[in-house]
C-alpha positions as a Markdown table, in Angstrom:
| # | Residue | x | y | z |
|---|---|---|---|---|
| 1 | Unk | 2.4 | 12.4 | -12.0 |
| 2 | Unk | 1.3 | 10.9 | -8.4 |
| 3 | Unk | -1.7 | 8.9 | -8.1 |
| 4 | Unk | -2.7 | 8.4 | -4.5 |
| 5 | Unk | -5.5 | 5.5 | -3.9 |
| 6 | Unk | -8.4 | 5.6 | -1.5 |
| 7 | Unk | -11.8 | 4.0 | -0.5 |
| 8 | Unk | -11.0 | 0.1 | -0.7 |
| 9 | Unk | -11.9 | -2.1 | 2.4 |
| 10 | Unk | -13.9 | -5.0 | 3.3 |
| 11 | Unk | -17.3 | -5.9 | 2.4 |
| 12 | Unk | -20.2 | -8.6 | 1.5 |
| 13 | Unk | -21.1 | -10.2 | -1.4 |
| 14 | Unk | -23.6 | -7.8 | -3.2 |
| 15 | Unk | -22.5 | -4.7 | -1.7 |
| 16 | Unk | -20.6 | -1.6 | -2.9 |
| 17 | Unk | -17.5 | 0.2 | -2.9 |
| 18 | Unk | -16.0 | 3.3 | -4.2 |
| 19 | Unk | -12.6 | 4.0 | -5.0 |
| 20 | Unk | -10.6 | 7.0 | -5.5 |
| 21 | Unk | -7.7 | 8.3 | -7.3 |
| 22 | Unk | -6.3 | 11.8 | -6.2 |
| 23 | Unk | -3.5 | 12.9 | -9.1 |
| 24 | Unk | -1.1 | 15.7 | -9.0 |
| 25 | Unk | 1.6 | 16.7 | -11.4 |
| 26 | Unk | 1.0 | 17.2 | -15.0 |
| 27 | Unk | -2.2 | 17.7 | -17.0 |
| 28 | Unk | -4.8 | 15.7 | -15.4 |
| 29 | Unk | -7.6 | 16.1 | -18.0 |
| 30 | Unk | -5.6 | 15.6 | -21.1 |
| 31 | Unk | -5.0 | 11.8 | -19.7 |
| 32 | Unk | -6.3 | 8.7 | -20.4 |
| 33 | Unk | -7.3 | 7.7 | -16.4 |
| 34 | Unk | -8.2 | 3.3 | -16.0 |
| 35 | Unk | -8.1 | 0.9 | -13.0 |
| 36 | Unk | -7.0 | -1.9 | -12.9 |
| 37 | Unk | -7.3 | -4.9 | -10.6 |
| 38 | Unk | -4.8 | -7.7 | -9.6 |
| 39 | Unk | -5.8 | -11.0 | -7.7 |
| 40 | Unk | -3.2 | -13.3 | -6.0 |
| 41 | Unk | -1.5 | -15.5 | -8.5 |
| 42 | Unk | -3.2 | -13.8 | -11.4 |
| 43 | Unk | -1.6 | -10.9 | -14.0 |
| 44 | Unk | -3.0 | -7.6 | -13.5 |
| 45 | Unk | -5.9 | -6.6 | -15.6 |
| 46 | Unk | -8.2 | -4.0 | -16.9 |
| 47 | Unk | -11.0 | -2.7 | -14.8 |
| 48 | Unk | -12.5 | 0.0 | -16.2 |
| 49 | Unk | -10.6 | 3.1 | -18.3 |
| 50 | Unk | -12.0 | 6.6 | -19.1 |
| 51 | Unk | -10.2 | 8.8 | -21.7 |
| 52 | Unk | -9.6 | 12.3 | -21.8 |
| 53 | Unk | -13.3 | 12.7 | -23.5 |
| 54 | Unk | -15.0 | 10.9 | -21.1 |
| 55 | Unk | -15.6 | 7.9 | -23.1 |
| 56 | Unk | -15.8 | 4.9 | -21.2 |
| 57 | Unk | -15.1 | 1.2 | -21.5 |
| 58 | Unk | -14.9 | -2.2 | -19.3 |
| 59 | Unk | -14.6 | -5.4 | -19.9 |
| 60 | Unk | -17.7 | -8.0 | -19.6 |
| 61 | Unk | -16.9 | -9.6 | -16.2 |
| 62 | Unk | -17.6 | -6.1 | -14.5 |
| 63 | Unk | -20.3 | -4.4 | -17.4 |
| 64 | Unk | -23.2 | -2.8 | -15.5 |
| 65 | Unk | -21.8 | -3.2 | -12.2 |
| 66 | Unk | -19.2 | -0.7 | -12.2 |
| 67 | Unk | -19.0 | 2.5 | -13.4 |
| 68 | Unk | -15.7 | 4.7 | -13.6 |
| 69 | Unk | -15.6 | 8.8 | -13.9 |
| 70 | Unk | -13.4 | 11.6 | -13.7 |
| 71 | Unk | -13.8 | 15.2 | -12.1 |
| 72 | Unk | -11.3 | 16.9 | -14.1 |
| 73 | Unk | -11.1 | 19.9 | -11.8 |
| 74 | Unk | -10.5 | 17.9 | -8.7 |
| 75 | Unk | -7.7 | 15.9 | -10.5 |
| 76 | Unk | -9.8 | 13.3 | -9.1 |
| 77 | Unk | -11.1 | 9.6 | -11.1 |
| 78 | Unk | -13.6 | 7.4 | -9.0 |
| 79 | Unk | -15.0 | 3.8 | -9.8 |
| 80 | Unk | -18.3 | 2.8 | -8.5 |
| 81 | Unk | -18.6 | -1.1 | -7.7 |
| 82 | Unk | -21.7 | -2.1 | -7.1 |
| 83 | Unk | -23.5 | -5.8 | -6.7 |
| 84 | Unk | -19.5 | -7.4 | -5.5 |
| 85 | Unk | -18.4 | -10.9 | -5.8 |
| 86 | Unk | -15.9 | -12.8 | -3.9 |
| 87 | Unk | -14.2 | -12.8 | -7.5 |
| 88 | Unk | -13.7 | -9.2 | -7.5 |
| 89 | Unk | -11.3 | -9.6 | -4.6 |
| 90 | Unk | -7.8 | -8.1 | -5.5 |
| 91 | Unk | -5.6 | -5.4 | -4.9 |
| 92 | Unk | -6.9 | -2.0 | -6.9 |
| 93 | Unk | -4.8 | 0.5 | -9.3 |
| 94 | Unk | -5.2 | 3.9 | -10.4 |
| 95 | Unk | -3.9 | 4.5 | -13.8 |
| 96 | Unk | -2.7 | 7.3 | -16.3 |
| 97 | Unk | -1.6 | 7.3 | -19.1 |
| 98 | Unk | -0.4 | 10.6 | -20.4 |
| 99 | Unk | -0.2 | 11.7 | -24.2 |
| 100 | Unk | 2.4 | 13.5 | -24.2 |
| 101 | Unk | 5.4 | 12.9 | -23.5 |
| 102 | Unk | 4.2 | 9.6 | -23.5 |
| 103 | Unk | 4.3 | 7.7 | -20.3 |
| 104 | Unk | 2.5 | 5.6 | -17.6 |
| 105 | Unk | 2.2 | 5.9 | -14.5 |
| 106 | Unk | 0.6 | 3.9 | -11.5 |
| 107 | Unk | -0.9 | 3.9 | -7.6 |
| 108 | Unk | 0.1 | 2.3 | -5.0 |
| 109 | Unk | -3.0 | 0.0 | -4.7 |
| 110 | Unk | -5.8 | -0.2 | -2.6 |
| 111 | Unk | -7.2 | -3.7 | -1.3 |
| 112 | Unk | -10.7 | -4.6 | -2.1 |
| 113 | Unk | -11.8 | -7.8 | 0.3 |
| 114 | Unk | -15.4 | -9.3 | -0.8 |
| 115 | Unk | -16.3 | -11.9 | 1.6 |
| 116 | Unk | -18.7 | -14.8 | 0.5 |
């Protein structure tokens, strides 16, 4: 599985963004599909994930202002940021996880810049 990152950039507090993760190689709709974000100096962490059913979850510090789905015939998974802080400034990753056989895979990143 490749997963090829677009859409991040440079933008002001309170605006939005959308990303995009292109995948090839395996069976796109039978994966578990999540970004994640990592800041300088901090571990990486959970964005937003969307499973092969289309349920969704994210944690509190982005709830209501970002929204993540999946066009399983594109191969495609976006995430919508809207209303950005400074503190969502980080580098961007598209993840899979697929079932079966099990494995992970990841992006190359895309950088998100929210100036204050």
């Amino acid at each position: 599985v490749q997963l090829v990152e677009s859409g991040g950039g440079l933008v002001q507090t309170g605006g939005s963004l959308t990303l995009s993760c292109a995948a090839s190689g395996g069976i796109f709709s039978a994966n578990t599909m999540g970004w994640y974000r990592q800041a300088p100096g901090k571990q990486r962490e959970l964005v937003a994930v969307i499973s092969s059913g289309g349920s969704t979850n994210y944690p509190d510090s982005v709830k209501g202002r970002f929204t993540i789905s999946r066009d399983n015939a594109a191969k495609t998974v976006s995430l919508h940021m809207n209303s950005l802080k400074p503190e969502d400034t980080a580098v961007y990753y598209c993840n899979a996880r697929v079932p079966f056989p099990r494995n992970e895979y990841w992006g190359q990143g895309t950088q998100v810049t929210v100036s204050s």
